[in-house]
KOLVOVO-517099 format. One record per residue: residue in one letter; x, y negated, z negated of N, C-alpha, C in turn. Coordinates in steps of 0.2 Angstrom, whole numbers, padded with zeros to 4 digits, always signed. Example, Ala and Ser with C-alpha at 12.3 -4.5 7.8 and 13.67 -1.06 7.14 Angstrom:
! KOLVOVO-517099
A+0066+0028-0039+0062+0022-0039+0066+0016-0039S+0064+0011-0035+0068+0005-0036+0064+0000-0039
***
This chain:
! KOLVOVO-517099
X+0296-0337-0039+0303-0337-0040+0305-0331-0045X+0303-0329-0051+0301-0327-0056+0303-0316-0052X+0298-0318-0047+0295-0312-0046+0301-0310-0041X+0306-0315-0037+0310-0313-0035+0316-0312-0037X+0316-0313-0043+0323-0313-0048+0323-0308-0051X+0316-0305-0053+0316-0297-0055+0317-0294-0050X+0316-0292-0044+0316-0288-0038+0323-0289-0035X+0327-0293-0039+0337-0294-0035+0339-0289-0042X+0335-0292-0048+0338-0287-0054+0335-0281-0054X+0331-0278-0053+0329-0270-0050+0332-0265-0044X+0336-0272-0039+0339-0268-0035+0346-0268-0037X+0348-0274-0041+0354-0272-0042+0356-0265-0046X+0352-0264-0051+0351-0260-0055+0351-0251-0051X+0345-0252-0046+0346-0247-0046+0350-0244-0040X+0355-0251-0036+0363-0247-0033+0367-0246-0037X+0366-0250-0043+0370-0248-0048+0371-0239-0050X+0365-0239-0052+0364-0232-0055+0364-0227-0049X+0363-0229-0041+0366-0222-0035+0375-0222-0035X+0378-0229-0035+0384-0230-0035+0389-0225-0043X+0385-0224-0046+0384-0221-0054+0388-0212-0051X+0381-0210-0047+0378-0203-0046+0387-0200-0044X+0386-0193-0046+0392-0190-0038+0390-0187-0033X+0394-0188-0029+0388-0184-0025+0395-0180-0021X+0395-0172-0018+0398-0171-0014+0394-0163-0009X+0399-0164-0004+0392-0164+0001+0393-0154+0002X+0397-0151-0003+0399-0146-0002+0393-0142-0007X+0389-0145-0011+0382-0143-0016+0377-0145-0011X+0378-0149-0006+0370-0149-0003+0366-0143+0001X+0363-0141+0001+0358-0135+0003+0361-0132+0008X+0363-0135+0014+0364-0133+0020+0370-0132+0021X+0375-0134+0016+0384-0132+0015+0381-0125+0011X+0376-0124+0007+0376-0117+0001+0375-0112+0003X+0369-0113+0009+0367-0110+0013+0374-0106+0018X+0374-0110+0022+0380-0108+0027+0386-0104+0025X+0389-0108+0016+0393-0104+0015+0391-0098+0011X+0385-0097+0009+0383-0089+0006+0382-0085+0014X+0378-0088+0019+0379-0084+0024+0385-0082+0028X+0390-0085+0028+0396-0084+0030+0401-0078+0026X+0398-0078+0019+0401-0075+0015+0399-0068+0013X+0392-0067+0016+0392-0059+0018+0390-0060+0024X+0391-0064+0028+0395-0058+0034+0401-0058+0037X+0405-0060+0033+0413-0059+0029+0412-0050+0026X+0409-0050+0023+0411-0045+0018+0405-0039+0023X+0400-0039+0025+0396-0035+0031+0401-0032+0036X+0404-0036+0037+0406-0035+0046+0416-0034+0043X+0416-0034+0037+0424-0033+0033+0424-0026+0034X+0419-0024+0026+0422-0020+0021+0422-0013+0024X+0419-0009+0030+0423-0005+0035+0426-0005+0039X+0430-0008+0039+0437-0010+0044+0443-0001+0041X+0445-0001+0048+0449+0006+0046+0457+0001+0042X+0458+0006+0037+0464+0004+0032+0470+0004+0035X+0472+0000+0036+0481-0001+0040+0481-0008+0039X+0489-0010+0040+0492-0016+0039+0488-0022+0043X+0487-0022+0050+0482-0026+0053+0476-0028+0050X+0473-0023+0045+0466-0027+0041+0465-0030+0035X+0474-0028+0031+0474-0027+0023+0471-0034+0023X+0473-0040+0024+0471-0048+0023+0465-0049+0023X+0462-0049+0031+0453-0046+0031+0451-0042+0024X+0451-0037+0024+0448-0035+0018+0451-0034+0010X+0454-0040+0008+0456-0043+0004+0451-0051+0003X+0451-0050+0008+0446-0056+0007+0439-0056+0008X+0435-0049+0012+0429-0048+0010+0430-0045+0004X+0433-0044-0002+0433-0041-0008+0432-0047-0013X+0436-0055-0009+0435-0061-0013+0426-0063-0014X+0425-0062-0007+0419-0063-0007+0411-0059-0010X+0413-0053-0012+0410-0050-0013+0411-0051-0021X+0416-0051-0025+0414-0055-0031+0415-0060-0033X+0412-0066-0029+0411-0071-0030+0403-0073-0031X+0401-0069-0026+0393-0070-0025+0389-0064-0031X+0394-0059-0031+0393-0053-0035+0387-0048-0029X+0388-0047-0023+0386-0046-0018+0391-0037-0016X+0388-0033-0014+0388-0028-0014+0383-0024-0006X+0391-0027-0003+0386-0024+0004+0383-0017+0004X+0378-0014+0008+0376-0008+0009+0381-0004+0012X+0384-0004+0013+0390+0002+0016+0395+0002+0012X+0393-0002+0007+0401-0003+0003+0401+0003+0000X+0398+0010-0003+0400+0014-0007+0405+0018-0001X+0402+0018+0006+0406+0024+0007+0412+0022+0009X+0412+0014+0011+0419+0012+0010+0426+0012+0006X+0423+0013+0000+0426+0014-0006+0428+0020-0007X+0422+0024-0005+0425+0032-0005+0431+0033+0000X+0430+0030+0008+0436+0031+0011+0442+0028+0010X+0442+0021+0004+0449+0019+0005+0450+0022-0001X+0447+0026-0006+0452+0030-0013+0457+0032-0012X+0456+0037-0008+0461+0044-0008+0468+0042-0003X+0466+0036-0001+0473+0031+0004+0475+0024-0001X+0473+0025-0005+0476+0017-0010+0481+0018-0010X+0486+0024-0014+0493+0022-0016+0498+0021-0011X+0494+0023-0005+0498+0022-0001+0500+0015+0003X+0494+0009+0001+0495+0003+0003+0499-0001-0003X+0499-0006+0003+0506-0011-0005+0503-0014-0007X+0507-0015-0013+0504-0018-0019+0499-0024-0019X+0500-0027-0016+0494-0035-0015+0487-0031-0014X+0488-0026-0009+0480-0024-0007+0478-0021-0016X+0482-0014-0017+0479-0011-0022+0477-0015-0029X+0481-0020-0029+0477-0027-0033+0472-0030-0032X+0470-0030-0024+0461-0032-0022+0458-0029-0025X+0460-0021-0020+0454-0017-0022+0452-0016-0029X+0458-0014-0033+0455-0014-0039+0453-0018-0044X+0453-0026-0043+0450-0032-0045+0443-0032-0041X+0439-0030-0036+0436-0029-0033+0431-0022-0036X+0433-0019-0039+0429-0013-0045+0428-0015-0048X+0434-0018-0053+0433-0020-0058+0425-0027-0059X+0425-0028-0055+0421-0034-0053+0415-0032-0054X+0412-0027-0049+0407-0025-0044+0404-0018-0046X+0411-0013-0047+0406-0005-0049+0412-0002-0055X+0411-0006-0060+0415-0005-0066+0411+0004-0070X+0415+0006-0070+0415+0014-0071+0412+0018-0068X+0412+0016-0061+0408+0020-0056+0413+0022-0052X+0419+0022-0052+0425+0027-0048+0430+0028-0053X+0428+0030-0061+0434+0032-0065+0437+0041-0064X+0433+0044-0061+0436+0051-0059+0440+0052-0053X+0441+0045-0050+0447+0046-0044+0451+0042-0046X+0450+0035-0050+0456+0034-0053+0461+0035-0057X+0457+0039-0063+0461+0044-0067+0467+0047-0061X+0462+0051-0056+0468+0054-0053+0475+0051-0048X+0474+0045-0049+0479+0042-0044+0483+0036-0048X+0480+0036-0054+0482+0029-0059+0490+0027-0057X+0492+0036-0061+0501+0035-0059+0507+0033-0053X+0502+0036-0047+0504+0034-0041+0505+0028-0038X+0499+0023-0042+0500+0015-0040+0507+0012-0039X+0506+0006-0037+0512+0003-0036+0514-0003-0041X+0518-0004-0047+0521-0007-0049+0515-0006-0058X+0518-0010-0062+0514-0008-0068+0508-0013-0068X+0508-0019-0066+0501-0023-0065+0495-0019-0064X+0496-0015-0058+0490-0014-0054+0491-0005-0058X+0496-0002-0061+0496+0003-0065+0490+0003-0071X+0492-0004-0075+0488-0007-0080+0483-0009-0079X+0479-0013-0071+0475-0014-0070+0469-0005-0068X+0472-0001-0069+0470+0005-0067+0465+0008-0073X+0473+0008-0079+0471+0009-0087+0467+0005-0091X+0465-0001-0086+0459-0004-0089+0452-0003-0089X+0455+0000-0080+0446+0001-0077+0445+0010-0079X+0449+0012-0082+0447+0019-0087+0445+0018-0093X+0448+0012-0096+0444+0011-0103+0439+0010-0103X+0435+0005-0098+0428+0003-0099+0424+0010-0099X+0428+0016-0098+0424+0022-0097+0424+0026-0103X+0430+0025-0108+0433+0025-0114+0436+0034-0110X+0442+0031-0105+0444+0036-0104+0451+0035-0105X+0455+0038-0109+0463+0034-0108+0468+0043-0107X+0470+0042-0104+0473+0048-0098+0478+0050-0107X+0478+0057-0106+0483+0062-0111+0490+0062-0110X+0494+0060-0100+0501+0059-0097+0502+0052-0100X+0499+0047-0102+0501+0041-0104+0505+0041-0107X+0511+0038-0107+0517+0037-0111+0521+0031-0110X+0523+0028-0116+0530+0023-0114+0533+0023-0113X+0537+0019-0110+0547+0021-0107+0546+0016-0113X+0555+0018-0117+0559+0013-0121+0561+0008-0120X+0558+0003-0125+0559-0002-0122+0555-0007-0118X+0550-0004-0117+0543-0006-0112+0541-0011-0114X+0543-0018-0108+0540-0024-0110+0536-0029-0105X+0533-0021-0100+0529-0024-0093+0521-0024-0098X+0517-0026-0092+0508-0025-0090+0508-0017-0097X+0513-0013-0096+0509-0008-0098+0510-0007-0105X+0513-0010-0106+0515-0011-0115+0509-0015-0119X+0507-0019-0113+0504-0024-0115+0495-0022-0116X+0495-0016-0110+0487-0013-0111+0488-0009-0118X+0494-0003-0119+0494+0000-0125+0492-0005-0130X+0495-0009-0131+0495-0014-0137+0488-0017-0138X+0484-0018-0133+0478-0024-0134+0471-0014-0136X+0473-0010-0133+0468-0004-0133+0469-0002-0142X+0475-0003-0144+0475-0001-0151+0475-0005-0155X+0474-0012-0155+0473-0017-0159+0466-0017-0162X+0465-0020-0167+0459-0021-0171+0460-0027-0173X+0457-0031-0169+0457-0040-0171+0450-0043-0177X+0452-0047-0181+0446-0048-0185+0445-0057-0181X+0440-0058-0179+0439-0066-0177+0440-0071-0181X+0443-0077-0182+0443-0081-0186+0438-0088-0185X+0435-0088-0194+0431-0091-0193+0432-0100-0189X+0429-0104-0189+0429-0109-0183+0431-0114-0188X+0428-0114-0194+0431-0118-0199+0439-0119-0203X+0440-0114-0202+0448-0110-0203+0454-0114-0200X+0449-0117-0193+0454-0123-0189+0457-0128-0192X+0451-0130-0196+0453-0138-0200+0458-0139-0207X+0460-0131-0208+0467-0132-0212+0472-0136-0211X+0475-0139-0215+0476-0146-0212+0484-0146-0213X+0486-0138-0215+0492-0136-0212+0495-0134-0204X+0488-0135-0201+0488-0132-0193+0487-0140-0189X+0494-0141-0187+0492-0146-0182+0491-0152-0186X+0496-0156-0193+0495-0160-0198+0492-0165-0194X+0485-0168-0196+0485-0176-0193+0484-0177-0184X+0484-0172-0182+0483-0173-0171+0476-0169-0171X+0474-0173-0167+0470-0172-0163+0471-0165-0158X+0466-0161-0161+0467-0153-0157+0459-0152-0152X+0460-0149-0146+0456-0149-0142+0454-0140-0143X+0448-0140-0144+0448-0130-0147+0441-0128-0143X+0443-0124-0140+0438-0120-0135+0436-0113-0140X+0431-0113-0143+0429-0108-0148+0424-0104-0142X+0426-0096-0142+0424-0091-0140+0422-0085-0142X+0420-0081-0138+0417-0075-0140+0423-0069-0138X+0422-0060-0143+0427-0057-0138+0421-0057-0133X+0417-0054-0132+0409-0051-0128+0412-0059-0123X+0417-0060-0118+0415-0066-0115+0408-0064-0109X+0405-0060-0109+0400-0062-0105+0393-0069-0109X+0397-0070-0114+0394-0074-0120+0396-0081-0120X+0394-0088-0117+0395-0093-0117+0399-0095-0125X+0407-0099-0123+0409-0104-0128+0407-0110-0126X+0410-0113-0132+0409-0118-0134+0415-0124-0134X+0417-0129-0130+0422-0134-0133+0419-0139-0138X+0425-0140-0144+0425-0146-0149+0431-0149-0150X+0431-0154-0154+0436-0158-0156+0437-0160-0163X+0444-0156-0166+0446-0157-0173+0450-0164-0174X+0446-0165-0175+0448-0175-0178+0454-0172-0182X+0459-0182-0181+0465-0180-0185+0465-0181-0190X+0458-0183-0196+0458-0180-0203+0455-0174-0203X+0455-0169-0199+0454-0160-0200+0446-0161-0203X+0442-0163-0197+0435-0164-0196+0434-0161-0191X+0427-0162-0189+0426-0159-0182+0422-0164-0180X+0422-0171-0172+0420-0174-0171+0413-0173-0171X+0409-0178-0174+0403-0176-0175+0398-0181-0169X+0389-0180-0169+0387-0185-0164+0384-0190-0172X+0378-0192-0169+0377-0198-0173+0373-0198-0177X+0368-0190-0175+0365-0186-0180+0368-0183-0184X+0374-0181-0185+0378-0178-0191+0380-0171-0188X+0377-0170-0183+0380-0160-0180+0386-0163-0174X+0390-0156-0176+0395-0156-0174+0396-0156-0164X+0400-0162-0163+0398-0161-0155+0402-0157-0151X+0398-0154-0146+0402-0147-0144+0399-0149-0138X+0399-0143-0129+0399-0144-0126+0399-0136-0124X+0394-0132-0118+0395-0125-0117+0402-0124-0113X+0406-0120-0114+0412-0119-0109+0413-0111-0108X+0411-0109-0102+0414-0102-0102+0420-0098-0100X+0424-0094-0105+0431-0092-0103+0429-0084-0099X+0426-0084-0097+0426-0077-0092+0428-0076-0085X+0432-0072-0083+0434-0072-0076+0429-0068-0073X+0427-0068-0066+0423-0066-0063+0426-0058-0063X+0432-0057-0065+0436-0051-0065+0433-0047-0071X+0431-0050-0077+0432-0048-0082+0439-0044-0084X+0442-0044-0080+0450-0042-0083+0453-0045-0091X+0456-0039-0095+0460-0046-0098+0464-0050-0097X+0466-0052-0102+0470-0058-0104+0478-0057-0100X+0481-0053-0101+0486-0052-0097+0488-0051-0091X+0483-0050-0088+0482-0050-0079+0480-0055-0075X+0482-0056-0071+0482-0060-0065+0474-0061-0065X+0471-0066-0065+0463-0068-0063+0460-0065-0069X+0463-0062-0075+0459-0061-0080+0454-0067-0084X+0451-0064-0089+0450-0068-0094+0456-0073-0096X+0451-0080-0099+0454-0085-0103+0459-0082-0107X+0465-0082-0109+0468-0078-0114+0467-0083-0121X+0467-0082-0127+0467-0085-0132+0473-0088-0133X+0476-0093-0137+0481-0097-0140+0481-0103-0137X+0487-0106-0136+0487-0110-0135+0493-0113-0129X+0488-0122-0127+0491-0124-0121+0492-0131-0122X+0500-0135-0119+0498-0140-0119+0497-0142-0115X+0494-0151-0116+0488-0153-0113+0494-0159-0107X+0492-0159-0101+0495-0163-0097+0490-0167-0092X+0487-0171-0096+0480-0177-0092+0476-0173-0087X+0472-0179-0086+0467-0176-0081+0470-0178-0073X+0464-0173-0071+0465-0174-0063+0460-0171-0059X+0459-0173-0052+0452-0170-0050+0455-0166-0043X+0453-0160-0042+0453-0154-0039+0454-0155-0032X+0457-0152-0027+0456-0152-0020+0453-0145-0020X+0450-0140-0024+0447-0135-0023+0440-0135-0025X+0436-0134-0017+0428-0136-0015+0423-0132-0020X+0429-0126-0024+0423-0123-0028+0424-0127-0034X+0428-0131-0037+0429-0131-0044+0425-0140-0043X+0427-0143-0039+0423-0150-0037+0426-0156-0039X+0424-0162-0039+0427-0168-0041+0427-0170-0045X+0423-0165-0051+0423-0170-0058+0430-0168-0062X+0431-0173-0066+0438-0172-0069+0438-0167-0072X+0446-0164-0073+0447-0158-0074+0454-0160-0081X+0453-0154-0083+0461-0157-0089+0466-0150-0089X+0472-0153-0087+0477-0151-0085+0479-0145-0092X+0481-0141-0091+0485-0137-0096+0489-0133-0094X+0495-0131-0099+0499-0127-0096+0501-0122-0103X+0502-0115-0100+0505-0111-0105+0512-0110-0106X+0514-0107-0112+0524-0108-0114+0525-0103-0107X+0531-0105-0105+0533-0102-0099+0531-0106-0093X+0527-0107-0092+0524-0110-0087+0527-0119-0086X+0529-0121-0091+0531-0126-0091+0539-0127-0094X+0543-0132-0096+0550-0130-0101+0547-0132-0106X+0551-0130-0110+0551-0130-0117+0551-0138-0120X+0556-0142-0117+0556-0149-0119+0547-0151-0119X+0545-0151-0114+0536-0153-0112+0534-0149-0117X+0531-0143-0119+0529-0138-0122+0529-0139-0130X+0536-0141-0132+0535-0143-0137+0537-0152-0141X+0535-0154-0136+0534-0162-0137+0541-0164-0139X+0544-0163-0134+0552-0168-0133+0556-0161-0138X+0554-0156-0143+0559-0152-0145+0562-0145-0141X+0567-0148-0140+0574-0139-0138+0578-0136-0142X+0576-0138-0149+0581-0135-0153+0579-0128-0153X+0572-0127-0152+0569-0119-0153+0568-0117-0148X+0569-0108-0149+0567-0105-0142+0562-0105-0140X+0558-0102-0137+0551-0102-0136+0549-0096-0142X+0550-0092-0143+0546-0088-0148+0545-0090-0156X+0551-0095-0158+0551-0099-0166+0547-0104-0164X+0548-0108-0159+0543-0114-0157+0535-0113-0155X+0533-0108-0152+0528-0105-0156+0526-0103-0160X+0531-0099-0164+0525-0098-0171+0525-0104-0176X+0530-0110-0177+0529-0116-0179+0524-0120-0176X+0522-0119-0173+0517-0122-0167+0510-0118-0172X+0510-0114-0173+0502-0110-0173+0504-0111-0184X+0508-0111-0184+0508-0113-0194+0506-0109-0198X+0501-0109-0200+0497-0103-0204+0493-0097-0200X+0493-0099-0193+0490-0094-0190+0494-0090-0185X+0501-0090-0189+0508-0088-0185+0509-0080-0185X+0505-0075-0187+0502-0071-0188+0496-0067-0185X+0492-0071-0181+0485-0070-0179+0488-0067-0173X+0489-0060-0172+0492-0057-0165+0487-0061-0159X+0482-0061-0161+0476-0064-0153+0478-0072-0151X+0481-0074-0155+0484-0084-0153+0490-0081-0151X+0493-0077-0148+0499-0075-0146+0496-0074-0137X+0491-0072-0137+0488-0071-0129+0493-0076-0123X+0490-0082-0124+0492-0087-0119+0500-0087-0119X+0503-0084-0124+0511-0085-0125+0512-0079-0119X+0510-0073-0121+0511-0067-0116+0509-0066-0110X+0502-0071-0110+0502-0071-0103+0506-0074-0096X+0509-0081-0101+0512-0085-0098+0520-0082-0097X+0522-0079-0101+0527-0072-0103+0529-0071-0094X+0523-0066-0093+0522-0061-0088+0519-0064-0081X+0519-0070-0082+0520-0074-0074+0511-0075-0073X+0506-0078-0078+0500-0082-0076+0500-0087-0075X+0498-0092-0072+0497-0100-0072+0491-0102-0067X+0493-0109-0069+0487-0113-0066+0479-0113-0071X+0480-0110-0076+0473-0110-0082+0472-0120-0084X+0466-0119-0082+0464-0128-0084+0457-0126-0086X+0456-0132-0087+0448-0135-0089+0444-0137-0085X+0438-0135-0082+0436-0137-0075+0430-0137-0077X+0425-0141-0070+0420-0139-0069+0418-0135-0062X+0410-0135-0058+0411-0131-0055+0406-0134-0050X+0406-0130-0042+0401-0133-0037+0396-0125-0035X+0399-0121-0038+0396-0115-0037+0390-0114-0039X+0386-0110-0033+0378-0110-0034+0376-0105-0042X+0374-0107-0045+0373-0105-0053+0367-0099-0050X+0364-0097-0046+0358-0091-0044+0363-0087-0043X+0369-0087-0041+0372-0081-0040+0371-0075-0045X+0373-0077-0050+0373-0077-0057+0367-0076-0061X+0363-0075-0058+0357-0075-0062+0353-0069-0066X+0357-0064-0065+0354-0058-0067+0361-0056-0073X+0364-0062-0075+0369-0060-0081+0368-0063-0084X+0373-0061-0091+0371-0066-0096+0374-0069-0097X+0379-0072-0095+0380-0080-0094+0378-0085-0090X+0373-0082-0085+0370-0089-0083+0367-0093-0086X+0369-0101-0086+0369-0103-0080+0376-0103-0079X+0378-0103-0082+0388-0104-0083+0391-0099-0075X+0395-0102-0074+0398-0098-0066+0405-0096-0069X+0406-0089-0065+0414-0087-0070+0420-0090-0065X+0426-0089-0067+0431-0093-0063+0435-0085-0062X+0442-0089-0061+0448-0084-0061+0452-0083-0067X+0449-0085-0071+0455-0087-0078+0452-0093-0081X+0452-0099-0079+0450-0106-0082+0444-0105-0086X+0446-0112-0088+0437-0112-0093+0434-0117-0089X+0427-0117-0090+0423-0118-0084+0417-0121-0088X+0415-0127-0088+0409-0129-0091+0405-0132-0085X+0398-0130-0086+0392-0131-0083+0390-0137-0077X+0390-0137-0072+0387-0143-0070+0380-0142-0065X+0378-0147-0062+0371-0144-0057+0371-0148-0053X+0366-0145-0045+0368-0152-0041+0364-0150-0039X+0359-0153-0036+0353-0155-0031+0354-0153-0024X+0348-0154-0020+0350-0150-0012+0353-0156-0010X+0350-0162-0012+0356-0167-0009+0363-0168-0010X+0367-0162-0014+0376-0164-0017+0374-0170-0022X+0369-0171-0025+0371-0176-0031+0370-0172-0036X+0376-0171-0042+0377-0170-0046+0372-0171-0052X+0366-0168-0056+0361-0169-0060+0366-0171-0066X+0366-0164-0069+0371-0162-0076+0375-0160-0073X+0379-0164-0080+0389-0163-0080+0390-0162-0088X+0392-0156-0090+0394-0155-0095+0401-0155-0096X+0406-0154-0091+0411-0155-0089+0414-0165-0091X+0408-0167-0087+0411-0175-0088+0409-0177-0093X+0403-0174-0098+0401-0175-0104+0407-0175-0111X+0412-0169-0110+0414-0168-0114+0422-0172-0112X+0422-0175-0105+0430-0176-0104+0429-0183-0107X+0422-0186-0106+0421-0193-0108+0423-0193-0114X+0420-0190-0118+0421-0188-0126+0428-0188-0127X+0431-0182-0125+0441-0183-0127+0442-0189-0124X+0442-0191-0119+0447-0198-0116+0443-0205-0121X+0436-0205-0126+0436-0209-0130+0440-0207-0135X+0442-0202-0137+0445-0200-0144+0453-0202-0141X+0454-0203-0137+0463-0204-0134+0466-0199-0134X+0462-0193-0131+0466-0188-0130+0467-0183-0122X+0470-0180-0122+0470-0179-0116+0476-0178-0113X+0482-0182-0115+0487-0184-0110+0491-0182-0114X+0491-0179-0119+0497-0174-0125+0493-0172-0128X+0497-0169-0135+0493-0164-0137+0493-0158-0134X+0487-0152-0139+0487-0145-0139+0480-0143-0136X+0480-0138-0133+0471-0134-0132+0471-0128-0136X+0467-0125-0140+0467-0119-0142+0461-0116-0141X+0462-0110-0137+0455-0103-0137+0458-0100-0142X+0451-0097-0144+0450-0093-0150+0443-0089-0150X+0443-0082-0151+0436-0080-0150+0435-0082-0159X+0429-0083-0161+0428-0084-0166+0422-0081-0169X+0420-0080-0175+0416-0080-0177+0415-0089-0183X+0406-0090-0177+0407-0096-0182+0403-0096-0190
***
C-alpha cells in the first residue's frame, strides 16, 4: 500500500513538473533546422536577382535573412558591387534594406562608394543611415552641412558624432530625488553594446532589490540591435532614457516566443495623459525633464525622448526562440540581438522545452515586487 502511495506521489510530481516545462515547437530541432535552411536558400537563390521594382520585396528580405543568421552568401560581394552604383536610384524602403544590411554584415567594407552617393540618397533616414556607416570608418565627408533649423535623422547623427558622454555611475540611480519612493525598473548597459547588460530593480526605499545572500539581483539583458545602428534609427540600438511601463503580454512573434514579455512605450509613442501617469498640464519636453529630476541634464537619458520624437516604436522587453550558434563567433553570445528591444537570454532543448529563462526569471522577480503594470523602465549605459 505504502509502496503504491509513493508511485501516485512520484507521478503526480512529476506531471506536475512536465505541465511546469514550456515547451514550443518552433526551438525543436527540426522547425531550426528547416528554418535555417530555408533562410539561406532565401538569401542564395535572392541576393542576385537583377534590381527592378518586381524583386525590391524579395531582396529586402534575403537582406533580413542574412542578418538574422549573420550569414553571408558567396556571391553576396559581387552583388553588392552590382547594386551600388544603382542605389539612389531605388526608393527609399529598399535603400534602407541595403544599407541596414551593411551595416550588419560588411561594416566599412563599402565606405569608398558610399562616401560617393551618401548625398544622392533618398530622404535624411537613410542619408543619416549613410553617415553612420562612414563613421565606423571614421570617415565624415567635408560637403557635410546643416540646413537651418535641422530637426531630421541628420541633426541628430551631427549631434551624437560630436557629443562626449561621461557614463553614470549605476549607484547614482538611488538618489532619492530621482523617482521619490517608486519602484524603478533600470536596464543598466554598456556604450560597446556588443557587451551584455544587465536588468535590476530600485526598491522604493532607493535600494537595489537584493537576493538572500545580500548581492544585488540582476539578470543578463542585451540592448543590441542586430543592426548595431544607433539609437535614432529605425532597428537601431536600445536607445537610453526612459519608458513607461504598460504590463505584461506574450508575443505572437515565433522569434521573440511565449515567455512573457513587458510592454513599454516611449514619449510620443504613447499620449501624454498615459506617459505621465494621468498629468496633461505639461508638454512633453517639461514632463520629461521633471521626469528624469536630477538627471535632467544627462543629454543620453534624452535618447528614448528623440527617438520616440522621430517615429520609433514597438521597443519591449522580451525573450527569444532564436538559435543562440548563430551568434557564436560574437561577443555577445549567448545573448541573441533583436531590432531595438531588450532581449534577455533563454534556451531550448531539441525537444521545444525551454531549459533556461532569464527572461521569466526576472519578470517573476518584478511581478513579486508589484511592478509591471505602471511605473517607469530606464536604460543607461553605465559605468558600474
Amino acid at each position: 500500500m505504502v509502496k503504491k502511495i509513493v508511485e501516485v506521489l512520484l507521478l503526480i510530481v512529476f506531471v506536475t513538473q512536465i505541465q511546469a516545462q514550456t515547451y514550443f515547437d518552433f526551438t525543436e530541432k527540426y522547425y531550426r533546422d528547416s528554418t535555417k535552411n530555408y533562410l539561406i536558400q532565401l538569401a542564395d537563390a535572392t541576393i542576385g536577382l537583377s534590381l527592378n521594382r518586381d524583386n525590391h520585396a524579395q531582396l529586402a528580405s534575403a537582406f533580413w535573412a542574412m542578418e538574422i543568421m549573420q550569414y553571408r552568401p558567396a556571391h553576396a560581394l559581387s552583388a553588392i558591387r552590382y547594386q551600388l552604383p544603382l542605389l539612389t536610384k531605388q526608393p527609399a524602403f529598399y535603400q534602407r534594406a541595403f544599407l541596414q544590411m551593411l551595416h550588419s554584415l560588411y561594416p566599412k567594407q563599402y565606405s569608398k562608394e558610399i562616401l560617393s552617393i551618401w548625398k544622392e540618397l533618398d530622404g535624411t533616414k537613410n542619408q543619416a543611415m549613410a553617415l553612420e556607416y562612414l563613421a565606423m570608418s571614421g570617415l565624415f565627408p567635408e560637403d557635410f552641412k546643416l540646413t537651418e533649423n535641422d530637426s531630421s535623422h541628420i541633426y541628430y547623427y551631427a549631434e551624437r558624432i560630436k557629443r562626449n558622454i561621461q557614463p553614470i555611475l549605476a549607484d547614482a540611480l538611488l538618489d532619492t530625488a530621482f523617482f521619490p519612493n517608486q519602484l524603478l525598473v533600470v536596464s543598466l548597459q554598456h556604450n560597446d553594446r556588443n557587451i551584455p547588460g544587465t536588468i535590476r530593480f530600485r526598491l522604493p526605499n532607493h535600494t537595489w532589490h537584493k537576493r538572500t545572500d545580500g548581492t544585488i539581483w540582476e539578470a543578463p539583458q542585451l540592448a543590441r540591435a542586430i543592426t548595431n545602428l544607433p539609437f535614432y534609427l529605425t532597428n537601431g540600438n536600445t536607445p537610453q532614457g526612459l519608458y513607461v511601463l504598460d504590463g505584461f503580454a506574450v508575443s505572437e512573434n515565433d522569434w521573440i516566443g511565449p515567455t512573457t514579455n513587458l510592454q513599454m512605450r516611449m514619449p510620443f509613442e504613447t499620449n501624454r495623459i498615459h506617459f505621465f501617469a494621468g498629468d496633461s498640464t505639461k508638454n512633453w519636453e517639461e514632463g520629461y525633464k521633471s521626469l528624469l529630476g536630477p538627471f535632467k541634464n544627462k543629454t543620453q537619458l534624452w535618447e528614448s525622448f528623440i527617438a520616440g520624437k522621430l517615429g520609433r516604436t514597438e521597443i519591449i522587453a522580451h525573450g527569444t526562440t532564436i538559435d543562440p550558434t548563430w551568434y557564436k563567433n560574437q561577443p555577445y553570445f549567448p545573448n541573441t540581438p533583436s531590432l531595438g528591444c531588450l532581449c534577455s537570454p533563454e534556451f531550448w532543448n531539441e525537444k521545444g522545452i525551454r531549459t533556461k529563462s532569464s527572461q521569466e526569471e526576472w519578470i517573476q522577480v518584478l511581478q513579486s515586487l508589484g511592478g509591471g503594470q505602471q511605473g517607469y523602465l530606464l536604460v543607461v549605459d553605465v559605468q558600474k
